[in-house]
C-alpha positions in Angstrom: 17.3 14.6 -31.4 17.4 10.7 -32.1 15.3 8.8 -29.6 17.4 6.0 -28.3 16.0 2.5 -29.1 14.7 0.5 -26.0 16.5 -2.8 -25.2 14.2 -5.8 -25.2 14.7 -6.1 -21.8 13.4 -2.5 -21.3 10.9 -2.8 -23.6 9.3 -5.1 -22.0 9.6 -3.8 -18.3 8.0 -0.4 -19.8 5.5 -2.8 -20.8 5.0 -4.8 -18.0 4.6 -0.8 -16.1 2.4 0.2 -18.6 -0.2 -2.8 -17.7 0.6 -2.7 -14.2 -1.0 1.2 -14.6 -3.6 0.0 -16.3 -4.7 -2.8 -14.0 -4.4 -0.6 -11.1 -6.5 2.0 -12.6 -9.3 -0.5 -14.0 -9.5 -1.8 -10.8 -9.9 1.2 -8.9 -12.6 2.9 -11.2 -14.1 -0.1 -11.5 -13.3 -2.9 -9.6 -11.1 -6.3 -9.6 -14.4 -8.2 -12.0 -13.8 -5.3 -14.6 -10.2 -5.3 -14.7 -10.6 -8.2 -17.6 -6.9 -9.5 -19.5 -8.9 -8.2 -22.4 -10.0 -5.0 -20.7 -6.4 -4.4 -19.3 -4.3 -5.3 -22.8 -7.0 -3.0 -24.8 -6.7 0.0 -22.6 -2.8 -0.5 -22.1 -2.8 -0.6 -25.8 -1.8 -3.8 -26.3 -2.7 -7.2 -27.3 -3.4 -10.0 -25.0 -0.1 -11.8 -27.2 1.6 -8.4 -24.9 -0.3 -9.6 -21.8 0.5 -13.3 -21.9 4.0 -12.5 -23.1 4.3 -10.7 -19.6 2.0 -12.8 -17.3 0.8 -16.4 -17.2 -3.0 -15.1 -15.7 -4.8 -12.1 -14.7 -3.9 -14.1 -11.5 -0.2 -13.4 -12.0 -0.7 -10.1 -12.8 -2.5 -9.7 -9.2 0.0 -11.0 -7.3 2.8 -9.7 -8.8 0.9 -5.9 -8.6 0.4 -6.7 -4.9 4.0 -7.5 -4.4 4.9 -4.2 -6.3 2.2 -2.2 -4.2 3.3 -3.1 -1.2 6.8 -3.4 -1.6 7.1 0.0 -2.0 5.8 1.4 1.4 7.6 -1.3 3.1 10.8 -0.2 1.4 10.3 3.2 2.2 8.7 2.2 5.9 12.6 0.3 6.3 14.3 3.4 4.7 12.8 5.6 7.4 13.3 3.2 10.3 17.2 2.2 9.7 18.0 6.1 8.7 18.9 6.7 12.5 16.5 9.5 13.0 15.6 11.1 16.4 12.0 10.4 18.1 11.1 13.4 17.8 11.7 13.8 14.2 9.9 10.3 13.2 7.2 11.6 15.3 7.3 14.9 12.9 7.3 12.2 9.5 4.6 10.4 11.4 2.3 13.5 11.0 3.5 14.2 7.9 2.6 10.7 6.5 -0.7 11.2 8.1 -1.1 15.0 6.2 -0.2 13.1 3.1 -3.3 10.1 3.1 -5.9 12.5 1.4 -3.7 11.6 -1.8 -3.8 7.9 -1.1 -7.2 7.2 -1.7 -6.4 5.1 -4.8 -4.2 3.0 -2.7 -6.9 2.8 0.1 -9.7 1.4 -2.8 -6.7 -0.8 -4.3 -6.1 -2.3 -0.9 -9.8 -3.0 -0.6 -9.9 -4.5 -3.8 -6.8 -7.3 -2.8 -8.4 -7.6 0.7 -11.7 -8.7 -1.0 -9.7 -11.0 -3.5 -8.0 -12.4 -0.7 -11.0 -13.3 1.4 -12.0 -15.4 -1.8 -8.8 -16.8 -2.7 -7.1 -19.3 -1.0 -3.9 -19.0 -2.7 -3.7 -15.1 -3.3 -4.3 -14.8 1.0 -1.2 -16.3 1.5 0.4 -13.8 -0.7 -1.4 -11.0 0.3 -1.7 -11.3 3.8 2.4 -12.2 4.2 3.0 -9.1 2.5 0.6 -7.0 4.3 2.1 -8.2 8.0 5.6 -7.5 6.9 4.1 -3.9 6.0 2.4 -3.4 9.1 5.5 -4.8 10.8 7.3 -1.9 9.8 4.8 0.8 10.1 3.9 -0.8 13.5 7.7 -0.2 14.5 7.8 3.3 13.7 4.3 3.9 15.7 5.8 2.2 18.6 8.5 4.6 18.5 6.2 7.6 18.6 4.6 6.2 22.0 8.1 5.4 23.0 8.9 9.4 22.6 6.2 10.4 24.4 7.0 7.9 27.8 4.6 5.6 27.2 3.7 1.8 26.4 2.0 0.9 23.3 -1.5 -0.8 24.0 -0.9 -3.3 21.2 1.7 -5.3 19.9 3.1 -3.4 17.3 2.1 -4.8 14.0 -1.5 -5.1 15.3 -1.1 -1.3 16.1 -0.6 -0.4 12.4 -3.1 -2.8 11.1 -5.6 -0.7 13.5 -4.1 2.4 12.3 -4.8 0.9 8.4 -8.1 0.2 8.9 -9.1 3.4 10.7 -7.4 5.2 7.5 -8.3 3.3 4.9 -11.4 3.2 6.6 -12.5 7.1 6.4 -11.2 7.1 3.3 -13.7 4.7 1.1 -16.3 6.7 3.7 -15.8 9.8 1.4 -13.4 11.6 3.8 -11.4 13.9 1.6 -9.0 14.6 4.0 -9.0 11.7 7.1 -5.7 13.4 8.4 -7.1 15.3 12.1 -9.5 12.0 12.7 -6.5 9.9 12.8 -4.0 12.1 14.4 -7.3 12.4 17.1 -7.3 8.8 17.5 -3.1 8.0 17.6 -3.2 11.1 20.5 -5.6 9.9 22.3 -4.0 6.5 22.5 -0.7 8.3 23.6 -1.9 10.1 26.2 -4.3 7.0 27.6 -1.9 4.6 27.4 0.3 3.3 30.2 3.8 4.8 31.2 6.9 2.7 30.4 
């Protein structure tokens, strides 16, 4: 079977992937100072020509990973929200999101990493923390939702809810929690049934 040649626009996007994985997996094993241009191109498989032929900085790089990190959950956060699902069945992917966190837990360390960088950085906060209230924007919709099913109003304005919700996941997770699912669902119920009626 002939392999079909890559277009150079291709080529390069498999690139740009393939250094986006690598970044994101430096950085999680062993942390943003490790994840070097020279580390990242080497263990891509690459030369830094490849890196800088792809990204100004390792600073670029960061920002556009965050933007491709993030964008996905808000995409799929958006997807969930304008599908026109019942209450009850949100409620039912609610849980189900929660079930599935024990696999997140490179996404929890990654999110520690940017949230460290963007304490530091001036100009990577404003990146970061944009994209992370337009995530928690939409997760904090579909949480409000859930109270909204069960009669009663949220205790926090919605994307301060999800942050909460974040922390508290992300949380038990760099604590060594393999599977943070029943603290959190504990927590979210608890709110539910303390909060006020609508």
């Amino acid at each position: 079977m002939i392999k079909k040649r890559l277009g150079r626009e291709e080529s390069q996007q498999v690139t740009r992937d393939k250094l986006f994985d690598t970044a994101t997996d430096l950085m999680v094993r062993k942390g943003f100072h490790s994840a070097s241009v020279n580390a990242i191109s080497e263990e891509a498989g690459f030369s830094k020509g490849a890196f800088f032929s792809n990204f100004t900085s390792k600073s670029d790089l960061l920002l556009q990973l965050t933007q491709r990190f993030k964008r996905v959950e808000i995409d799929r956060l958006g997807v969930t929200l304008a599908a026109g699902y019942s209450s009850e069945e949100l409620a039912h992917g609610l849980n189900s999101y929660i079930d599935t966190l024990k696999d997140n837990a490179s996404c929890a360390i990654l999110d520690a990493e940017l949230q460290l960088i963007a304490l530091r950085d001036e100009e990577f906060s404003t990146h970061y923390y944009a994209l992370h209230q337009e995530n928690s924007e939409a997760l904090g919709k579909l949480i409000t939702i859930i109270f909204s099913h069960a009669g009663k109003k949220p205790p926090l304005e919605c994307a301060t809810l999800a942050k909460t919700f974040t922390a508290l996941s992300e949380g038990l997770i760099l604590q060594g929690h393999k599977d943070p699912a029943s603290e959190i669902k504990l927590v979210l119920n608890s709110l539910i049934q303390t909060a006020e009626p609508l």
